[in-house]
N, C-alpha and C positions, 0 to 999 in steps of 0.2 A: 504494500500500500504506500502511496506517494504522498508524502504531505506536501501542500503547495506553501511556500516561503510566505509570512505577511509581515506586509511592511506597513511602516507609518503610512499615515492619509498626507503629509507634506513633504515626500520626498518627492523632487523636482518641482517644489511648485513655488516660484519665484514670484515675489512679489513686490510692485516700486515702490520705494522707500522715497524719493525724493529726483525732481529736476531742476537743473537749471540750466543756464545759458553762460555763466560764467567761468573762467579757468580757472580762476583762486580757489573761488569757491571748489569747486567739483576738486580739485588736490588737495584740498581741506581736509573736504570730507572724507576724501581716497585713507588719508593717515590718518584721520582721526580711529575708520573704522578699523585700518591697518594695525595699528597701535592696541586697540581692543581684540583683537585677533576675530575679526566678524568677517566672516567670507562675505563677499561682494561680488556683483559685475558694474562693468559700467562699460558704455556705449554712445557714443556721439551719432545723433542721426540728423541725417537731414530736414530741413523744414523748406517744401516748395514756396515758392517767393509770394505767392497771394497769402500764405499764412503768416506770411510774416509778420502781420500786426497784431498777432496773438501773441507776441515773445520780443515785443518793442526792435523793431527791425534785424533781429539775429538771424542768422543761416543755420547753424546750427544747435539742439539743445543736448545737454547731457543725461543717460535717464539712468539711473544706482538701482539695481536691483539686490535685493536679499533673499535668502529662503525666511520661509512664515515662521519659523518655530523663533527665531533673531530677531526678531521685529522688536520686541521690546527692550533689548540689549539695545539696539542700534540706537533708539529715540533716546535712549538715556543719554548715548552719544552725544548725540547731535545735540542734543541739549547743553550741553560743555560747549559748544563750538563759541568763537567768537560772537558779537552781535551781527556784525558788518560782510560776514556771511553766514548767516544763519539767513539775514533777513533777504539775500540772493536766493536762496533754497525753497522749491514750491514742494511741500513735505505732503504724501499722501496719505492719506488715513483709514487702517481696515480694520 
């Protein structure tokens, strides 16, 4: 008889923690979560040129993702960070 493997309900299921458009910012927050040892990604995507006045004329925006079970480790984070980019960081909330 085979038992099938069971896993957690949150492995691979990535979720964003925060974007922004800034470089400080976003190496900020790179170390901050570095520093806390919180796995991350992060990814620069493009923003086609008619949306751009969703993101005050930028090309591109930066998007941090985390796995779910880190969510709360992360925010603790970012809460530490500076003012002056915290207040660059569009923070999502689940």
């Amino acid at each position: 008889m085979k038992k099938r493997i069971r896993c957690d309900k949150n492995i691979n299921k990535d979720v964003v923690l925060c974007e922004t458009t800034n470089h400080r910012a976003s190496n900020c927050t790179s170390k901050a979560l570095l520093k806390d040892s919180i796995s991350f990604s992060k990814r620069w995507k493009h923003i086609p040129f008619f949306r751009r006045d969703d993101y005050n004329g930028a090309s591109e925006v930066c998007v941090i993702k985390i796995n779910r079970n880190e969510y709360t480790k992360a925010r603790r984070c970012l809460d530490g960070l500076e003012s002056i980019y915290k207040e660059r960081l569009l923070l999502n909330i689940i």
